[in-house]
C-alpha positions as a printed Julia matrix, in Angstrom:
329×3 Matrix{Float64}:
 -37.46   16.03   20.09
 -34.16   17.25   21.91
 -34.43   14.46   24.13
 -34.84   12.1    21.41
 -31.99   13.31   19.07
 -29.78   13.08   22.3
 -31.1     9.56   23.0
 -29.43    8.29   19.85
 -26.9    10.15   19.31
 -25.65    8.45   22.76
 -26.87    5.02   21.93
 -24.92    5.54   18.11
 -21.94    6.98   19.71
 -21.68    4.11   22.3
 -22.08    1.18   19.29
 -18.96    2.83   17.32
 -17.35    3.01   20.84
 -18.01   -1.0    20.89
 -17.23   -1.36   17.25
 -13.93    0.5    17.76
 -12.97   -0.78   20.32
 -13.87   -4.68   20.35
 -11.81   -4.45   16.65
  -8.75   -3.11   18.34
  -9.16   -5.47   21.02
  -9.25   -8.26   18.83
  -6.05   -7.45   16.67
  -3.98   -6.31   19.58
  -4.48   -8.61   22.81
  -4.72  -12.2    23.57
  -6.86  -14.8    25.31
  -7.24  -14.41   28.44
  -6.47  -10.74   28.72
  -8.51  -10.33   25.62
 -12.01  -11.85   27.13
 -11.51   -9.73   29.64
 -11.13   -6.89   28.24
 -14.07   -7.12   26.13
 -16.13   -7.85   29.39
 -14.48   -4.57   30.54
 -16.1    -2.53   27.18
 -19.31   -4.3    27.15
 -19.51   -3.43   31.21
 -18.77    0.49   29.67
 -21.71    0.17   27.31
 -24.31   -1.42   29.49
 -23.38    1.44   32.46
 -23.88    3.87   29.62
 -27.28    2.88   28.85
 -27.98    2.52   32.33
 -27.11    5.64   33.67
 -29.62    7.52   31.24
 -29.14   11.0    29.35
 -27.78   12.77   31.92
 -24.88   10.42   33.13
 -24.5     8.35   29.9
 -22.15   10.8    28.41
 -19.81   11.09   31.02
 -19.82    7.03   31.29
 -18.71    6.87   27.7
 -16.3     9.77   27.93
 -14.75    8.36   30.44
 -14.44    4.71   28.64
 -12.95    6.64   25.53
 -10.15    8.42   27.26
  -9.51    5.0    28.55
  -9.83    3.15   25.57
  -7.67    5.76   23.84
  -5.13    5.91   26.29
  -4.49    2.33   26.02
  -4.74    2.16   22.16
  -1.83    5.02   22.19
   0.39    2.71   23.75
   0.91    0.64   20.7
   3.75    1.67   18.95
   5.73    0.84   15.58
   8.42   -0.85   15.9
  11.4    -2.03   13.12
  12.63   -5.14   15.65
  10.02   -8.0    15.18
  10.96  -11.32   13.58
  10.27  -10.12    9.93
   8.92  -12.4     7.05
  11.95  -12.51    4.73
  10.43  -10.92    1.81
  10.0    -7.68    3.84
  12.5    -8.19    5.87
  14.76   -5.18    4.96
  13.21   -1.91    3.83
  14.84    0.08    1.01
  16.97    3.4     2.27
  18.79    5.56   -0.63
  21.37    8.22   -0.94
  21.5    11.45   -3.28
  25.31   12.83   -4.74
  24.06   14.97   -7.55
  22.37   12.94  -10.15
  23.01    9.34   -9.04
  21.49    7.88   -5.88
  22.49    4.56   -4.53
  19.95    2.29   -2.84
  21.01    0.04   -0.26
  18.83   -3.49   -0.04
  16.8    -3.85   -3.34
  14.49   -6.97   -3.23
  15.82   -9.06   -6.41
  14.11  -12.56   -5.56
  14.29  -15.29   -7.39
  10.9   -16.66   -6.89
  10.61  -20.62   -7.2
   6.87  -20.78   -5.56
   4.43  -18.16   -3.99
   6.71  -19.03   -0.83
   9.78  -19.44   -1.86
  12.12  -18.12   -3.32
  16.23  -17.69   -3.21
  16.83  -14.58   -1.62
  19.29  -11.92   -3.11
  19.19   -8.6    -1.3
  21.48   -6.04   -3.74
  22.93   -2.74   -3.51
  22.26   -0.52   -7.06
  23.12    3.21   -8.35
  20.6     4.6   -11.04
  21.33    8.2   -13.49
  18.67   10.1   -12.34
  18.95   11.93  -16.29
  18.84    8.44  -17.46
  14.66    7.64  -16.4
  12.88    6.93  -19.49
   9.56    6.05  -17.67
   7.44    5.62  -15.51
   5.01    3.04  -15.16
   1.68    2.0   -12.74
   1.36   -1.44  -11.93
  -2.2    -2.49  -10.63
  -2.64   -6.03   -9.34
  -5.82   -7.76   -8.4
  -6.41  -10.72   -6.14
 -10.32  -10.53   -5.48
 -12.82   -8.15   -6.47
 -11.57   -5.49   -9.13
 -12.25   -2.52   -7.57
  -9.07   -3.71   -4.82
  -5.94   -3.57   -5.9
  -2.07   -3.74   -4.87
  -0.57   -0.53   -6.54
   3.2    -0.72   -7.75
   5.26    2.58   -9.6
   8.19    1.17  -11.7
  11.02    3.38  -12.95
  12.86    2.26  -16.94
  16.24    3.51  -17.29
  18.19    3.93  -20.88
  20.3     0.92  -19.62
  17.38   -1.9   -19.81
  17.0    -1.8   -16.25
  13.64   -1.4   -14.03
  13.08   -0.66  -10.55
  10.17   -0.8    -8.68
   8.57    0.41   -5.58
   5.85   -0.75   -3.5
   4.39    0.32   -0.3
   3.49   -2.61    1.71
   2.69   -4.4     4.93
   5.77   -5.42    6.84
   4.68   -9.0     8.05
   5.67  -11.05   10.61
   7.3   -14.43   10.05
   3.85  -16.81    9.84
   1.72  -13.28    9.91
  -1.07  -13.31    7.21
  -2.52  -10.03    5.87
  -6.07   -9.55    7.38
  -8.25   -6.38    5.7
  -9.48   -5.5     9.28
  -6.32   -6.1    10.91
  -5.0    -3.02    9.35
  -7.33   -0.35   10.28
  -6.21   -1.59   13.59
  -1.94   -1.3    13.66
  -1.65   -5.15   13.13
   1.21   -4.48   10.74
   3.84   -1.58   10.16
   4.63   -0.22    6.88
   7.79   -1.13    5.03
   8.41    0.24    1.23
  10.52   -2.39   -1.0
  12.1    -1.77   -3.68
  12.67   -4.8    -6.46
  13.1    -5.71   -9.64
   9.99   -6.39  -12.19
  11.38  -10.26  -12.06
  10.74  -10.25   -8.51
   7.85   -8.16   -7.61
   5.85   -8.18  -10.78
   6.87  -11.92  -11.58
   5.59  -12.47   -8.27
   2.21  -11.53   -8.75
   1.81  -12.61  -12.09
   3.06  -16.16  -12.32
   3.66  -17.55   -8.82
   0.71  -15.94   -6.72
  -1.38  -15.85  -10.19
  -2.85  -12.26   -9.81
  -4.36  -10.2   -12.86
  -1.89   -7.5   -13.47
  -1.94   -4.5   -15.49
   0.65   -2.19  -16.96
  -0.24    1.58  -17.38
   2.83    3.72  -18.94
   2.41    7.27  -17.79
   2.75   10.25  -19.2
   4.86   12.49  -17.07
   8.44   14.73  -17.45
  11.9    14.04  -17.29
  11.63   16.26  -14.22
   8.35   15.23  -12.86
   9.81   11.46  -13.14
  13.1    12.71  -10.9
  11.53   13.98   -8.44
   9.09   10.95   -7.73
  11.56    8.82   -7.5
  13.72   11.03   -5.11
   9.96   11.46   -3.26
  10.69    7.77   -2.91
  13.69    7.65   -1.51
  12.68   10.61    1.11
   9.51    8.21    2.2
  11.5     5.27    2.35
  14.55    6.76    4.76
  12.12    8.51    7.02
  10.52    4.61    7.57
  13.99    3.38    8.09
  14.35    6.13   10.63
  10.89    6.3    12.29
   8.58    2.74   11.9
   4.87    3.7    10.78
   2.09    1.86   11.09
  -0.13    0.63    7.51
  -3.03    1.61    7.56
  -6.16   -0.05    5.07
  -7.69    3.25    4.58
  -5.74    6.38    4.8
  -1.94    4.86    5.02
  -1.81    2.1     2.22
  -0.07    1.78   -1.17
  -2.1     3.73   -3.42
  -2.74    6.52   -0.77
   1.27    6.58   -0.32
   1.31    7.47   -4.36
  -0.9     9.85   -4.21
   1.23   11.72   -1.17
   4.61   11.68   -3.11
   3.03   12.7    -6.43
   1.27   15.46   -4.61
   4.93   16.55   -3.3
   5.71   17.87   -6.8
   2.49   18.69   -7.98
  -0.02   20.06   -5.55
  -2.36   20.92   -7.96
  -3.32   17.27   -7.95
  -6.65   16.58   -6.3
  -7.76   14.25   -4.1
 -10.49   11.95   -5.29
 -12.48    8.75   -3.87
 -10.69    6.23   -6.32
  -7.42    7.41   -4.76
  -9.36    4.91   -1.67
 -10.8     2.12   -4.46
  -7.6     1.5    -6.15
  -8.52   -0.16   -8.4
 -10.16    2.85  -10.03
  -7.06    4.57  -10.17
  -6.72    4.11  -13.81
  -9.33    5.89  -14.45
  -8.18    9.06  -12.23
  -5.15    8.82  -14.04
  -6.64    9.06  -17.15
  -8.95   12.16  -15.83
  -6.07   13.87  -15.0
  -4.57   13.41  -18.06
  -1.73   11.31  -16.5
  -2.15    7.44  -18.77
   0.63    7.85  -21.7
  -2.07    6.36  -23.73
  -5.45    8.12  -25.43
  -8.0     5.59  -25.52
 -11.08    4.44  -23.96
 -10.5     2.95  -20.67
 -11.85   -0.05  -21.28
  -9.46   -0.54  -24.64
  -6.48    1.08  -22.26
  -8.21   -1.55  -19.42
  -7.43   -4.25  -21.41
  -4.3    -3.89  -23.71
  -2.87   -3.22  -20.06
  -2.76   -6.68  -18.92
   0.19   -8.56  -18.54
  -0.55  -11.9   -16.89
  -1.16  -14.19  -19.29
   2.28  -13.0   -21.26
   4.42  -13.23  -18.21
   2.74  -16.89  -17.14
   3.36  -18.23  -20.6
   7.4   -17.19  -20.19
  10.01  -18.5   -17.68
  11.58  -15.21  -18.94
  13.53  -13.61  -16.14
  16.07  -10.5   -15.22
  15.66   -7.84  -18.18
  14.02  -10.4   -20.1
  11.26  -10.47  -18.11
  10.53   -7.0   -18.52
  10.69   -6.95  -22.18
   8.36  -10.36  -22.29
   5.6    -7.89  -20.31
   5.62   -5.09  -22.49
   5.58   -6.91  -25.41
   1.74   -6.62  -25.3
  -1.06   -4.56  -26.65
  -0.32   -1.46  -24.63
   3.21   -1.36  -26.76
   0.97   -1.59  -29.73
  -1.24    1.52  -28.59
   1.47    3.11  -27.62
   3.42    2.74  -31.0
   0.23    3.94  -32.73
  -0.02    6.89  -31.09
């Protein structure tokens, strides 16, 4: 039975080695050092199963140190040839209440593509947030989606961050690509014309607006949690990860800065169930069933059937059902 047990454990442990490592060959060389690198793991695997019980192990060790030496060698870096809509990452600083951002994202979006760039430097009141907001935006299956926190100040104005992948000029996002440091991490922050027009009108994703219930304080200090992630990127490149470094995950860090209390949970990964964690937590500014919240939240179809932009934008978006629940309550 020992022998058995050890038998596959070896032969599993050797097919995540192949898994592994094929995937990271595949996002990080190219023809013709790839093909031979992948003879060079599947020569690893077949001398593990050759050299039985006894030897096996050490034949794998031996191609894991290797494998993760190598894959320790790829490092972040700020200095590629960025797509322009990540192009610049936002940095911030604190003097008392105000904090000035340096490079806000305020596009002007004329296709999915496209769009006349305007990079802007902004101060915000810190006593002046009068909510906070979760964007959720889906492309595919609804239990995936792109995760945005907005900020409303008593001056009309929005801001909104997002943690996403910094792409290369003709890059493409790729799912498996980031589990394996295809793309570093950048966090923008834009105006709702530009990031949340974006994905509403021109790239014609189903978005949803969830106001959240949380303090003057508690508000301050995510934002400034914000501006602490986004300098230490500026200073030190990170790489995105899919599962465990990726926008919702990032949210769930900062808010756990100020309130530690907050558990983890599975939909933190399937963000597109983070509504509903919200709500367990007591954290949606509106009491309702989910599935009334679900669908009062969406804001598509009211930003598509606008050309609204700047503040008016904003005001077009929440000019939905959720302001109706919300009013009621």
């Amino acid at each position: 039975m020992l022998k058995t047990l050890n038998r596959a454990a070896l032969v599993l442990v050797t097919i995540l080695f192949l898994v592994l490592s094929l995937g990271a060959l595949t996002f990080q060389t190219a023809p013709p050092i790839r093909w031979i690198c992948y003879a060079l793991t599947g020569a690893v695997a077949v001398g593990v199963i050759g050299a039985g019980r006894k030897w096996g192990w050490l034949v794998l060790a031996l191609g894991i140190a290797g494998a993760g030496l190598w894959y320790q060698t790829i490092q972040p870096r700020a200095d590629r040839i960025w797509a322009e809509d990540v192009a610049r990452g936002v940095t911030g600083v604190v003097h008392g209440d105000f904090v000035t951002l340096t490079n806000v994202r305020d596009f002007d979006w004329q296709t999915r593509d496209e769009a006349e760039v305007r990079w802007r430097d902004m101060t915000f009141d810190l006593r002046e947030i009068t909510s906070v907001d979760l964007f959720n935006s889906v492309w595919s299956s609804p239990l995936i989606a792109h995760t945005l926190i907005g900020f409303g100040f008593e001056d009309g104005r929005h801001l909104v961050f997002s943690a996403e992948i910094r792409r290369e000029k003709g890059e493409v996002f790729s799912t498996f690509g980031g589990f394996f440091r295809q793309f570093e991490l950048v966090m923008i922050a834009a105006t709702e014309s530009d990031i949340v027009r974006l994905r509403t009108t021109m790239r014609g994703e189903d978005v949803s607006l969830f106001p959240l219930r949380v303090s003057r304080d508690q508000a301050r200090e995510l934002f400034l949690s914000y501006i602490t992630r986004a300098n230490k990127l500026q200073a030190q490149p990170e790489f995105y990860n899919t599962l465990t470094s990726n926008c919702t995950t990032i949210i769930w860090e900062l808010a756990h800065t100020f309130n530690r209390s907050l558990p983890f949970d599975w939909r933190v990964l399937v963000s597109g169930m983070l509504p509903e964690y919200l709500q367990d937590r007591g954290l949606l500014q509106v009491d309702a069933p989910i599935a009334e919240i679900r669908a009062a939240a969406r804001i598509s179809d009211l930003a598509r059937q606008s050309d609204a932009s700047g503040a008016s934008y904003s005001t077009v978006i929440r000019s939905g059902a959720v302001s109706s629940l919300l009013a009621a309550e």
